[in-house]
MDTraj code that builds the backbone (N, CA, C; nanometers):
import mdtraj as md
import numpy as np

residues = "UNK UNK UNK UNK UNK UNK UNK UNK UNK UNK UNK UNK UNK UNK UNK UNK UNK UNK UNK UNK UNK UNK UNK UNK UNK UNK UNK UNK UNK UNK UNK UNK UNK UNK UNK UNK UNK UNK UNK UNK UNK UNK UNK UNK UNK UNK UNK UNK UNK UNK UNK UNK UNK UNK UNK UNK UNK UNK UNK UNK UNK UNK UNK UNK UNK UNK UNK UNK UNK UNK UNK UNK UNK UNK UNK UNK UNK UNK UNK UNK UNK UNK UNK UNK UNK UNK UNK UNK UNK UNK UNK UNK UNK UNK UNK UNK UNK UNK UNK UNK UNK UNK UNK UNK UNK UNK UNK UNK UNK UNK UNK UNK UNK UNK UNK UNK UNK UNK UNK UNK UNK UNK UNK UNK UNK UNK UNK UNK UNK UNK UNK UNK UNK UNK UNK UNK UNK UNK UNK UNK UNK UNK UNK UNK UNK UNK UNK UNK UNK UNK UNK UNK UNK UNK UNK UNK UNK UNK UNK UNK UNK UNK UNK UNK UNK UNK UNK UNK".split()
xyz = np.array([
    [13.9849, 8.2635, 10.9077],
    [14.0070, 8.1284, 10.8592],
    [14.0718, 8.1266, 10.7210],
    [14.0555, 8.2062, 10.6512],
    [14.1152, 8.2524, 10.5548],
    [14.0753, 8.1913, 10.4297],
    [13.8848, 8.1431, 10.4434],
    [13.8321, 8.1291, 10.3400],
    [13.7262, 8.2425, 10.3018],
    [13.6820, 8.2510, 10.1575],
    [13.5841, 8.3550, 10.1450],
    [13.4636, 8.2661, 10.1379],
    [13.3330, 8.2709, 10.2638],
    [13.2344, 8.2179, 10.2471],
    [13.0927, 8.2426, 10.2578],
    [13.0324, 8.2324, 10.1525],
    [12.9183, 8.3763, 10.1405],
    [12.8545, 8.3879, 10.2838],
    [12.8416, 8.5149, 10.2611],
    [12.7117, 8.5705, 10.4054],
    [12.6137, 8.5173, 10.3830],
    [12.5422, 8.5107, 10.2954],
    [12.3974, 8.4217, 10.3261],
    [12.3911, 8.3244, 10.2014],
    [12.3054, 8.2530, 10.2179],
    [12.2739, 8.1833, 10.1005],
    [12.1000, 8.1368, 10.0427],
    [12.0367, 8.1012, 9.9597],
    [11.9226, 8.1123, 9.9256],
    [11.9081, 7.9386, 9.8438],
    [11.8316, 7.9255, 9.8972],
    [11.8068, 7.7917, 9.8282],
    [11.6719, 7.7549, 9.7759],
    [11.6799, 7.7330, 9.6456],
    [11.5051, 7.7294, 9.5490],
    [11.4996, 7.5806, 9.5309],
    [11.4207, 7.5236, 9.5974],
    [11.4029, 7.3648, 9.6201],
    [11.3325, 7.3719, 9.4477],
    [11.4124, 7.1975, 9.4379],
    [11.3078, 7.1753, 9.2699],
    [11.3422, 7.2901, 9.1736],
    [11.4018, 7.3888, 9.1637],
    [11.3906, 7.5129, 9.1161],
    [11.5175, 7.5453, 9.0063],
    [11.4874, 7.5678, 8.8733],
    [11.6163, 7.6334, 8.8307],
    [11.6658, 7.7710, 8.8331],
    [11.7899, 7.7876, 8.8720],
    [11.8016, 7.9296, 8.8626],
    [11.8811, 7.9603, 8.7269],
    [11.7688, 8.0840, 8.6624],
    [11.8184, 8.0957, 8.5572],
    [11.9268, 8.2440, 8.5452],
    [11.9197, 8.3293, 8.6631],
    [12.0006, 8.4047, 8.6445],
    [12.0028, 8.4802, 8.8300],
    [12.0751, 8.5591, 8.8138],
    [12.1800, 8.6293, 8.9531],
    [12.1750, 8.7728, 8.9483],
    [12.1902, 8.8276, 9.0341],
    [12.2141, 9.0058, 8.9693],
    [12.2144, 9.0171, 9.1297],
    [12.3059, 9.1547, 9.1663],
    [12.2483, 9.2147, 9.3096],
    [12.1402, 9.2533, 9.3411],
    [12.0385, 9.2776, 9.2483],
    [11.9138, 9.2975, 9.2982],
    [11.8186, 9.1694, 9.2953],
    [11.8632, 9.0646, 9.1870],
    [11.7561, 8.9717, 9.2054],
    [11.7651, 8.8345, 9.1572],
    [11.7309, 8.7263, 9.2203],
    [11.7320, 8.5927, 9.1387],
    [11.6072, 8.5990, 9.0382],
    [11.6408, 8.5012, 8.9040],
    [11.5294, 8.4471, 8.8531],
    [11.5462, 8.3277, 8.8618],
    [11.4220, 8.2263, 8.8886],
    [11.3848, 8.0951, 8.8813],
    [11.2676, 8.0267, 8.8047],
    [11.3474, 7.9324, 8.7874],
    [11.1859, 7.8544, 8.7124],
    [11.1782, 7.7049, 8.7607],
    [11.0351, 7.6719, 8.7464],
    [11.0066, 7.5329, 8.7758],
    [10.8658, 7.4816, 8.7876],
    [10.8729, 7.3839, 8.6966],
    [10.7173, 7.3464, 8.6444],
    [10.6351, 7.4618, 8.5530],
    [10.7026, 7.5010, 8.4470],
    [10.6691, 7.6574, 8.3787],
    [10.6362, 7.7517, 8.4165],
    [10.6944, 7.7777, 8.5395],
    [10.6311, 7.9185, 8.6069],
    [10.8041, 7.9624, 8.6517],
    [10.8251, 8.1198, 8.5996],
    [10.9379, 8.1764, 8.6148],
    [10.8999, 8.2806, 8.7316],
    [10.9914, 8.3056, 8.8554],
    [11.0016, 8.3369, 8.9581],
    [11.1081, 8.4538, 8.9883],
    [11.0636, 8.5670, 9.0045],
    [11.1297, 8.6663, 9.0233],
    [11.1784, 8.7084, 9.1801],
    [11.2722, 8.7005, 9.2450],
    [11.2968, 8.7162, 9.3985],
    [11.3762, 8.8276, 9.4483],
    [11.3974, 8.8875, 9.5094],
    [11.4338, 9.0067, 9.6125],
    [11.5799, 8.9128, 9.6501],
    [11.6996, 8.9695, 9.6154],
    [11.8168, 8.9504, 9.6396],
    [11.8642, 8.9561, 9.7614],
    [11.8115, 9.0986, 9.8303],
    [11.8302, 9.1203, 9.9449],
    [11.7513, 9.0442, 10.0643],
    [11.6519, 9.0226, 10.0439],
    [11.5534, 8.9863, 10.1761],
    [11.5795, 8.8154, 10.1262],
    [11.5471, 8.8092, 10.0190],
    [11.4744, 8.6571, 9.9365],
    [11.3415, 8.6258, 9.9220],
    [11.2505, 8.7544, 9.9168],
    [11.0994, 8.7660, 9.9303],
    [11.0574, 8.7565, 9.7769],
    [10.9862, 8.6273, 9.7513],
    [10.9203, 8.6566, 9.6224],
    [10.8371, 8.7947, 9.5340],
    [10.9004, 8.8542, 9.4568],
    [10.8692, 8.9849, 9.3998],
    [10.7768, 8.9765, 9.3219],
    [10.7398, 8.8471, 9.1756],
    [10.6693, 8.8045, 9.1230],
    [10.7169, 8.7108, 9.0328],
    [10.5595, 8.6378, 9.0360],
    [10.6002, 8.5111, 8.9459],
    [10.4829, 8.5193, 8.7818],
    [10.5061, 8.4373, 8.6962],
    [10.4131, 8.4199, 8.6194],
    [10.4331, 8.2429, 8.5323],
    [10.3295, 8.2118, 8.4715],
    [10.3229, 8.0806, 8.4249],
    [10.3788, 8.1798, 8.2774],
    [10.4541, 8.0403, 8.2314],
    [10.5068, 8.0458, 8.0619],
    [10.3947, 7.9979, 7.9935],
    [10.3396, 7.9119, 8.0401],
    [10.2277, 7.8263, 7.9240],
    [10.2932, 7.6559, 7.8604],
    [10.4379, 7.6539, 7.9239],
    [10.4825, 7.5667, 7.9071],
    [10.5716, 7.4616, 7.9834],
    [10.5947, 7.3689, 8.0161],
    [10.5975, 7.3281, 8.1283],
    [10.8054, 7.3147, 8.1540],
    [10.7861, 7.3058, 7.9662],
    [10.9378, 7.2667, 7.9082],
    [10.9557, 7.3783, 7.8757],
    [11.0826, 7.3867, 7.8578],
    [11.1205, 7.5654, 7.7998],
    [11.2412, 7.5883, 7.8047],
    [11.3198, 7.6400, 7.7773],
    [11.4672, 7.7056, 7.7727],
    [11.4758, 7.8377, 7.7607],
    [11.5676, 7.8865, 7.8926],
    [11.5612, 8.0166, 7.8890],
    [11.6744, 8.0811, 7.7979],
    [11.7379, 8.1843, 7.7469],
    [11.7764, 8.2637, 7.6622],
    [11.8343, 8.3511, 7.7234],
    [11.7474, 8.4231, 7.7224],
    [11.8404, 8.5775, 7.7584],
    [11.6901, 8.7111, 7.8800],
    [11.7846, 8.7886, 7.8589],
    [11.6836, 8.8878, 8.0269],
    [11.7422, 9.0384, 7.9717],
    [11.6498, 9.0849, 7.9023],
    [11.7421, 9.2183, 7.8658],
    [11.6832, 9.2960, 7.9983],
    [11.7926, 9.4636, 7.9835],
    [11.7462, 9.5537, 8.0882],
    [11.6391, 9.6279, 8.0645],
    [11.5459, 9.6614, 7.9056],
    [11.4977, 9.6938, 7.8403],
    [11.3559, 9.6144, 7.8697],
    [11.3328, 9.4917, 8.0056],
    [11.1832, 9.4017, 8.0621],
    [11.1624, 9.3046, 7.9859],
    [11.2510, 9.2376, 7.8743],
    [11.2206, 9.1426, 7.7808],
    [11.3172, 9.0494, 7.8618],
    [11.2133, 8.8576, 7.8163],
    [11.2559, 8.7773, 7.8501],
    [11.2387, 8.7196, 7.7519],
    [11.3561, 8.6563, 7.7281],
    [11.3328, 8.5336, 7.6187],
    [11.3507, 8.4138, 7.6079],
    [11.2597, 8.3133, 7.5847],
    [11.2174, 8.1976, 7.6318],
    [11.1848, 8.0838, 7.5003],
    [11.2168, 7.9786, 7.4412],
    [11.1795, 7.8752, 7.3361],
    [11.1145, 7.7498, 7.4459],
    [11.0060, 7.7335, 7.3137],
    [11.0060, 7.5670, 7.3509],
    [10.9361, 7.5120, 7.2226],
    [10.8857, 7.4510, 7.2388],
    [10.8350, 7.3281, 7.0946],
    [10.7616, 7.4616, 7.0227],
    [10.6697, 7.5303, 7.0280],
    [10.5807, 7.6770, 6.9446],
    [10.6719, 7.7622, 6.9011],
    [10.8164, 7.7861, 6.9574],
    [10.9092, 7.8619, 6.8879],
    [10.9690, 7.9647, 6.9869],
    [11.0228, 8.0882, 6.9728],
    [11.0494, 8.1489, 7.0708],
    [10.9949, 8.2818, 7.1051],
    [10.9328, 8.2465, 7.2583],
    [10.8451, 8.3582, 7.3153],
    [10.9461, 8.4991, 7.3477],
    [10.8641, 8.6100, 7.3245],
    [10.9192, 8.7245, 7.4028],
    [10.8862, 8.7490, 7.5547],
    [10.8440, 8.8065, 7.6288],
    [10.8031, 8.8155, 7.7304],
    [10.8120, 8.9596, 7.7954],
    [10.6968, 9.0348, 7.8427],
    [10.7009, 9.1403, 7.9311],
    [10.7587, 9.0913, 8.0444],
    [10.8547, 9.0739, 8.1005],
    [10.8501, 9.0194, 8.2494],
    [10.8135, 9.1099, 8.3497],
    [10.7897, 9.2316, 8.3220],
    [10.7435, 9.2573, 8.4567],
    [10.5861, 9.2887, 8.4580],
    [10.5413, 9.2546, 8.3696],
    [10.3749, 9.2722, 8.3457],
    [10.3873, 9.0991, 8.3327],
    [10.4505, 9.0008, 8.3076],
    [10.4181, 8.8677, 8.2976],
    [10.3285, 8.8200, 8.1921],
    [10.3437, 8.9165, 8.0869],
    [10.2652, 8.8936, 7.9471],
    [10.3211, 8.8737, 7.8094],
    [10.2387, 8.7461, 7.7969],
    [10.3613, 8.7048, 7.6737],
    [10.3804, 8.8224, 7.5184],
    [10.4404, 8.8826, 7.4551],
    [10.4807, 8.9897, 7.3766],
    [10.4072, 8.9151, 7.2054],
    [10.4742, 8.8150, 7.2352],
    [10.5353, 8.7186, 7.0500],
    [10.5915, 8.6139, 7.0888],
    [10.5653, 8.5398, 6.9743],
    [10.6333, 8.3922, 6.9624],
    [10.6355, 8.3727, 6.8429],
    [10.7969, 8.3683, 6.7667],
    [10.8576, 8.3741, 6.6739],
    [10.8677, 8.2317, 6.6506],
    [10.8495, 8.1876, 6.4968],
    [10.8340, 8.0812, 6.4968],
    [10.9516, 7.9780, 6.4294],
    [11.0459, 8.0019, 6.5100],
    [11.1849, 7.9438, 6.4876],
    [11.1632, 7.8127, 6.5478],
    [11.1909, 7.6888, 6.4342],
    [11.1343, 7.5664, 6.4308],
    [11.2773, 7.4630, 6.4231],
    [11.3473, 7.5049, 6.4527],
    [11.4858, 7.4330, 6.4766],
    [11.5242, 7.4895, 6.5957],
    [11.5712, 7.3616, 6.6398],
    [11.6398, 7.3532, 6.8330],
    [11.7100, 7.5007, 6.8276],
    [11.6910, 7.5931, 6.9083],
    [11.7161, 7.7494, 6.9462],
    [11.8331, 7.6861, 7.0233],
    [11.9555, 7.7795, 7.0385],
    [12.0822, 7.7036, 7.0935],
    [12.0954, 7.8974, 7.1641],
    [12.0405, 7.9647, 7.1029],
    [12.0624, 8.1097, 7.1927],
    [11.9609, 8.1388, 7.1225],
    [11.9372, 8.3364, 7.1945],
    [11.8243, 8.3817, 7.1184],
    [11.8564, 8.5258, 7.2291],
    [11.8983, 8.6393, 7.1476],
    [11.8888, 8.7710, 7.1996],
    [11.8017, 8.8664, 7.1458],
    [11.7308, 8.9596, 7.2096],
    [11.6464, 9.0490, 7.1635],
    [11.7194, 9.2435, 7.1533],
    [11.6589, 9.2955, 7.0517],
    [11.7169, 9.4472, 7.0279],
    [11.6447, 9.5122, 7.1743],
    [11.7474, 9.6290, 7.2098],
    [11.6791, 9.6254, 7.3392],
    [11.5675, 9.7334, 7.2827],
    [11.5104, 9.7973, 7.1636],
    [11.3758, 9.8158, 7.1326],
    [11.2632, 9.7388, 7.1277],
    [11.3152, 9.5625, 7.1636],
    [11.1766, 9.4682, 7.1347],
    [11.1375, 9.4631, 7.0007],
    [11.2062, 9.4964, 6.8580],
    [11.1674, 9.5265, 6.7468],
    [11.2517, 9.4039, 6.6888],
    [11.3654, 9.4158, 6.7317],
    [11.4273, 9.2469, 6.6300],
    [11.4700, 9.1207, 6.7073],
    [11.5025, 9.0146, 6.6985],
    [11.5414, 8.9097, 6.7990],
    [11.6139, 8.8292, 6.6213],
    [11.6907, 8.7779, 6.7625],
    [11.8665, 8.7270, 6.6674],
    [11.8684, 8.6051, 6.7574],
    [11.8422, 8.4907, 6.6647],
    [11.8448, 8.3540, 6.6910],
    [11.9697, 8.2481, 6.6992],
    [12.0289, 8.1729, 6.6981],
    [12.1090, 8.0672, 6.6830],
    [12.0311, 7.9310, 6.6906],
    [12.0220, 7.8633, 6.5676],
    [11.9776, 7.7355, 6.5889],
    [12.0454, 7.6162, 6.5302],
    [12.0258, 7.5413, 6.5604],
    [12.0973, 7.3869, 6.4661],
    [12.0180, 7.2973, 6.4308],
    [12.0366, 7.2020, 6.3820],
    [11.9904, 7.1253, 6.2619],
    [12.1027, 6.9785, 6.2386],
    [12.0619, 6.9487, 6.2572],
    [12.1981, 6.7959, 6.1566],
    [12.1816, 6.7036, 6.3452],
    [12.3309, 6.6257, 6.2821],
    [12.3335, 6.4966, 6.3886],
    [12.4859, 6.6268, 6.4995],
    [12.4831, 6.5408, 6.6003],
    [12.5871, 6.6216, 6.6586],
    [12.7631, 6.6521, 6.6098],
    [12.8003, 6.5157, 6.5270],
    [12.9092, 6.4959, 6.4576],
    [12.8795, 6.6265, 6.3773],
    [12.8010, 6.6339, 6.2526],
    [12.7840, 6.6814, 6.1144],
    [12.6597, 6.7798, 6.1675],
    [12.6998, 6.9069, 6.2566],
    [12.5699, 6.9703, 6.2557],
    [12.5772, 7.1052, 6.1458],
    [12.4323, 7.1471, 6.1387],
    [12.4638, 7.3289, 6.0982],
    [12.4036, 7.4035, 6.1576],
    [12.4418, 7.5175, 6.1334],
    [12.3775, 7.5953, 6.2306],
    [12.3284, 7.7367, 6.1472],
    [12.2562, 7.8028, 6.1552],
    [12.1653, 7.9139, 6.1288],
    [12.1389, 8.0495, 6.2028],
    [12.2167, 8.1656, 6.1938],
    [12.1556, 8.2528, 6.2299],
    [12.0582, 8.3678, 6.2346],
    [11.9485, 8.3517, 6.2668],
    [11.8507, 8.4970, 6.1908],
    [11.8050, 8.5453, 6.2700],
    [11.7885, 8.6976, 6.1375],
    [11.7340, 8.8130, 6.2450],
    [11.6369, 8.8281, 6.1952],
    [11.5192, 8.8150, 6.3131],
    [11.3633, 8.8358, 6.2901],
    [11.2775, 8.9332, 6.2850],
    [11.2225, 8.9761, 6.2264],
    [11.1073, 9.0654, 6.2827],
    [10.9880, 9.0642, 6.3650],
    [10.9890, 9.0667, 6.5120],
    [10.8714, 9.0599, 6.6468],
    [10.7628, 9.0654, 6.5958],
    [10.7210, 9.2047, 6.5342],
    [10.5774, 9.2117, 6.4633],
    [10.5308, 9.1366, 6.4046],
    [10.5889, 9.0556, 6.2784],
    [10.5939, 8.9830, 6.2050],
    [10.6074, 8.8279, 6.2221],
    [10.6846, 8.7856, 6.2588],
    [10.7329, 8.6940, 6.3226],
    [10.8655, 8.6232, 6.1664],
    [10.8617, 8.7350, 6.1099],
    [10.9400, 8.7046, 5.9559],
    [11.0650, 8.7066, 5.9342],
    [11.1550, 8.5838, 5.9272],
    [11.3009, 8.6189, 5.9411],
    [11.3799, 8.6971, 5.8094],
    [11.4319, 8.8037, 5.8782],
    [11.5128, 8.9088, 5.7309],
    [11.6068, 8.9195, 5.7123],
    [11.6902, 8.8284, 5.7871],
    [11.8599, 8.8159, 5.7880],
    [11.8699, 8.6626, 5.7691],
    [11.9455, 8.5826, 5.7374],
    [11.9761, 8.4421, 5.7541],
    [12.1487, 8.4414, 5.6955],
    [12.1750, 8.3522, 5.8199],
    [12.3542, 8.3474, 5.8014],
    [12.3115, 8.1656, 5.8215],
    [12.4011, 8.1263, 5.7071],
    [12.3823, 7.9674, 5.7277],
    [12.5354, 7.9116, 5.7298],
    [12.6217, 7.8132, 5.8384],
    [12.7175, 7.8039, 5.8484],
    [12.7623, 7.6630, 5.9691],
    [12.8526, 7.6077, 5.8785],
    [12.8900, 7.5025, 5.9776],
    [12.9732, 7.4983, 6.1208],
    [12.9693, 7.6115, 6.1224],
    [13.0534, 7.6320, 6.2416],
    [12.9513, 7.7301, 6.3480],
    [12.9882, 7.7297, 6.4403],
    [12.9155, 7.7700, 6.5914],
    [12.8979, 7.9364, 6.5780],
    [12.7696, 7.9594, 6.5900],
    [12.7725, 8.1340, 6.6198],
    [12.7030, 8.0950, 6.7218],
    [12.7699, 8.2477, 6.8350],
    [12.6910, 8.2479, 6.9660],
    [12.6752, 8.4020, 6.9903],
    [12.5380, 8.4375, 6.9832],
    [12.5251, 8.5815, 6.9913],
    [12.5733, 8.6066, 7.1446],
    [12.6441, 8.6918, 7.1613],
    [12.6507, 8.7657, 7.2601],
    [12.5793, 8.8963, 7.3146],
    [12.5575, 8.9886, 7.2312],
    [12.4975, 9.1276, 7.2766],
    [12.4837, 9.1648, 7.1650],
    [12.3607, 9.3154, 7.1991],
    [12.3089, 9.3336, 7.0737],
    [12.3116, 9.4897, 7.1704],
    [12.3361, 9.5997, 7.0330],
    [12.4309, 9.7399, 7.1054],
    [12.2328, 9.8373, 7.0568],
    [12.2241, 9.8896, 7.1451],
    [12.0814, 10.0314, 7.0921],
    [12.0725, 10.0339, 6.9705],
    [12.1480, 10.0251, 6.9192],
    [12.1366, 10.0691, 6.7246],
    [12.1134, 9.9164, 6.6830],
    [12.1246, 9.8350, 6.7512],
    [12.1178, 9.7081, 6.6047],
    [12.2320, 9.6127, 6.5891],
    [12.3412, 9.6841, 6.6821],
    [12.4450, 9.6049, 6.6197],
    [12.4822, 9.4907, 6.7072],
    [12.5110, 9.3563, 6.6195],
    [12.4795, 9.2154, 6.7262],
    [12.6309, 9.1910, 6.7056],
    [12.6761, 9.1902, 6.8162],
    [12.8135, 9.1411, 6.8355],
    [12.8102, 8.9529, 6.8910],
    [12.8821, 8.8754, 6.7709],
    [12.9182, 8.7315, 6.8474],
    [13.0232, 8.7057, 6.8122],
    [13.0448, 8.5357, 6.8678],
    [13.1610, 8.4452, 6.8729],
    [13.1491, 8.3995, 6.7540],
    [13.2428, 8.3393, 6.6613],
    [13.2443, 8.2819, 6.5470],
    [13.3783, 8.1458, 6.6142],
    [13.2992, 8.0292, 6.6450],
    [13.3613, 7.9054, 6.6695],
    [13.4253, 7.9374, 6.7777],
    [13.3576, 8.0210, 6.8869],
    [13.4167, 8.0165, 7.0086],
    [13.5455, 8.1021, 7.0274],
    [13.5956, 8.1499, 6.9376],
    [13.7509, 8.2707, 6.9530],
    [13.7482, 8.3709, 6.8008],
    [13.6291, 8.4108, 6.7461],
    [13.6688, 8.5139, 6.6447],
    [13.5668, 8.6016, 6.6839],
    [13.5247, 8.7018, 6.7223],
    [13.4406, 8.7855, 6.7127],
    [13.3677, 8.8551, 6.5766],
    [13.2759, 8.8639, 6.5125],
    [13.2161, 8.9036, 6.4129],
    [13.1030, 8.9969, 6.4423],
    [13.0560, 9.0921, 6.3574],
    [12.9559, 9.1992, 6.4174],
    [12.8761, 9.1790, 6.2965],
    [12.7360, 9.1764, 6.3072],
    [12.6015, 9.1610, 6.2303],
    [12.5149, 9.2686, 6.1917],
    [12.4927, 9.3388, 6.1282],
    [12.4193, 9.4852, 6.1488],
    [12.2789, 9.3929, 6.1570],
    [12.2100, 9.4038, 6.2775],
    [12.0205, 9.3109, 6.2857],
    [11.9526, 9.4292, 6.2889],
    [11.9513, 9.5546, 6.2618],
    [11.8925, 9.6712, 6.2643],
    [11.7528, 9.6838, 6.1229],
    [11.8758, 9.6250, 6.0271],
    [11.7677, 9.5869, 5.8866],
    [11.6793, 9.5051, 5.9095],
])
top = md.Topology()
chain = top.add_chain()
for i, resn in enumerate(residues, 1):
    res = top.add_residue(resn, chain, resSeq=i)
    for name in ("N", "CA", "C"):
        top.add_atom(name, md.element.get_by_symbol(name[0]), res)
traj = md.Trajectory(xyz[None], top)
């Protein structure tokens, strides 16, 4: 027919999907995040956040999930389903990546009206919950990745790339 149209498909009623991979969906809904079998579609495991509201972040390969809501932003064992830390970043989280040691997490947040906003980036300490970096700036940072050593590569207003050493 000469369209490409998937072989199967999976459908999570009520459900957000927060991410894709060949091995697995994640979902959430009503604060409980849902881990599923790509192949079959057999629920693998689930766990409650503690919150009903939440925004997801990021899924390192390293078992960390990272998750904000009104208390600040949680870490997460995901595959033990146990919450790590909750960093207490108190402005709307707009991203949030973790070192894949679980030792630092690199925030993006904003502040202001949507016309006239600012925005804030810091790098935290997990243990602590103590921010030791702060970049303050009117223009958009969006972390992208953060390299074994520390080093946080982002967007600067959507087309400049800039690199952060979050290792300190």
């Amino acid at each position: 027919t000469g369209t490409n149209e998937p072989k199967r498909a999976r459908h999570f009623e009520g459900s957000e999907v927060l991410q894709v991979s060949d091995k697995q969906t994640i979902t959430a809904k009503a604060g409980k995040i849902s881990f599923w079998n790509a192949a079959d579609g057999k629920l693998q495991r689930a766990f409650e956040t503690g919150s009903a509201k939440f925004t997801f972040h990021s899924i390192s390969g390293s078992s960390y999930l990272v998750i904000s809501d009104a208390k600040g932003v949680q870490i997460w064992d995901f595959a033990a389903g146990q919450r790590l830390a909750t960093v207490p970043v108190m402005e709307r989280c707009c991203d949030a990546v973790i070192s894949p040691d679980g030792k630092r997490l690199v925030t993006n947040s904003s502040t202001g009206r949507p016309v006239k906003q600012n925005y804030t980036v810091r790098v935290w300490d997990v243990a602590t919950g103590k921010a030791l970096q702060t970049v303050c700036t009117s223009e958009y940072y969006w972390p992208i990745a953060m390299s074994p050593k520390g080093q946080l590569a982002y967007t600067k207003a959507g087309h400049t790339v800039e690199f952060l050493d979050a290792s300190r």
